[in-house]
MIRO-498598 format. One record per residue (C-alpha): x, y, z; chain. Coordinates in pm, 1 decimal. Layout:
MIRO-498598
NODE         x         y         z  fivex
NODE         X         Y         Z      A
...
***
This chain:
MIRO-498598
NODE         x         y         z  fivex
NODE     429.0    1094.7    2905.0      A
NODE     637.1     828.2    3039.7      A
NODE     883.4     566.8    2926.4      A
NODE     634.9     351.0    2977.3      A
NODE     361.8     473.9    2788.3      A
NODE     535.0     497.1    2461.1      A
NODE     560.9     310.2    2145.8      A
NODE     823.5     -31.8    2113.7      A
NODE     972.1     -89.2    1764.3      A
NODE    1127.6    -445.7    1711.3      A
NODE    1282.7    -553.0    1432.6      A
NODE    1399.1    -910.7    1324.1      A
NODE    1608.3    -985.5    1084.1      A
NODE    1612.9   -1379.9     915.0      A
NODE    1743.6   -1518.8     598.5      A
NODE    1497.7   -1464.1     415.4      A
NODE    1289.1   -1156.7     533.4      A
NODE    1347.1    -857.2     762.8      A
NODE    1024.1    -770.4     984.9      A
NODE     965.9    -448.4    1149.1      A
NODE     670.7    -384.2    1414.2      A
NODE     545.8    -112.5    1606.7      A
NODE     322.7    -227.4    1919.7      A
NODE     170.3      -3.3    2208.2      A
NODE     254.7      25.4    2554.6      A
NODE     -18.2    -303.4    2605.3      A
NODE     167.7    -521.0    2361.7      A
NODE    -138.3    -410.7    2082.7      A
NODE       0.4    -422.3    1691.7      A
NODE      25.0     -94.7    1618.1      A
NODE     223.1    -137.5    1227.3      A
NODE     406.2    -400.1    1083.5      A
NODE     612.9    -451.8     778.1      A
NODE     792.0    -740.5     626.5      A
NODE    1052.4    -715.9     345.4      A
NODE    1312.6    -936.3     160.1      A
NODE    1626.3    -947.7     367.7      A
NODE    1893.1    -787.0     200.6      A
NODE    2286.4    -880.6     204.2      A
NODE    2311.3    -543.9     348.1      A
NODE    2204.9    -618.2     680.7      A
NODE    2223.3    -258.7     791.7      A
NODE    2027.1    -122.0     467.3      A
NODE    1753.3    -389.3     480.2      A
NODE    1742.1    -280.8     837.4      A
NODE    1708.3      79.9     819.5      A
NODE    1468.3      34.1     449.1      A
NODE    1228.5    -168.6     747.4      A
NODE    1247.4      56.3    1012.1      A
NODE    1162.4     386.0     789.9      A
NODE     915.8     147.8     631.5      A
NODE     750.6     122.7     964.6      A
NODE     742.2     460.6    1077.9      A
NODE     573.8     563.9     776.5      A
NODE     285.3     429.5     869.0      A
NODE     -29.4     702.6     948.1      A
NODE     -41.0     525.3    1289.5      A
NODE     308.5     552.1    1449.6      A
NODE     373.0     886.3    1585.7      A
NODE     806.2     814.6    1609.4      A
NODE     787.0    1110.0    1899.1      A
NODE     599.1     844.2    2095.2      A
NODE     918.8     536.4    2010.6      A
NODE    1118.7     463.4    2363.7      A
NODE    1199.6     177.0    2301.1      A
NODE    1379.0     -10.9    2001.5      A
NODE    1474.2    -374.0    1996.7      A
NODE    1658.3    -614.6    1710.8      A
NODE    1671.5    -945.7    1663.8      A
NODE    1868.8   -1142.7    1415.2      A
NODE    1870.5   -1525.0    1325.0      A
NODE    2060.6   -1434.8     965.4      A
NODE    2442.7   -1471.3    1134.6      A
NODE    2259.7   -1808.8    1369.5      A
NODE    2122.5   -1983.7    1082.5      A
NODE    2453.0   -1999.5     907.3      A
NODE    2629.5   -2193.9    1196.8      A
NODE    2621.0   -2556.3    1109.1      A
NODE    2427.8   -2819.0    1331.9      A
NODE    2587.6   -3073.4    1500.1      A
NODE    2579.3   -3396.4    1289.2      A
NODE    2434.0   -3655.4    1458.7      A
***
């Protein structure tokens, strides 16, 4: 098998929930999960991603690729006023 032909995991982490997905190789939804973000980043993070891989349809021997986002630390920066 390829790199290519594998399995992407992405997970994004907001203020108020932390999403994990699994897609295929042709962007197709493979498993998703969504749970309360927790003020453990790193826990709420790694509760999602085993979350994910639970799933009957992920084979994790098929994962190359893993990807994180995270608007939690962005949201808390103040807007200009005005």
């Amino acid at each position: 098998m390829s790199p290519t032909d594998g399995l992407r995991l992405g997970i994004g982490v907001g203020g108020t929930n932390t999403d994990a997905v699994v897609v295929d190789s042709a962007g197709a939804l493979v498993a998703k999960v969504k749970i309360p973000t927790d003020t453990d980043m790193s826990a709420g993070i790694g509760e999602a991603i085993a979350r994910v891989l639970q799933d009957p349809a992920v084979d994790r021997r098929r994962v190359r690729f893993v990807m994180l986002g995270a608007t939690q630390a962005t949201s808390k920066i103040p807007a200009p006023a005005g």
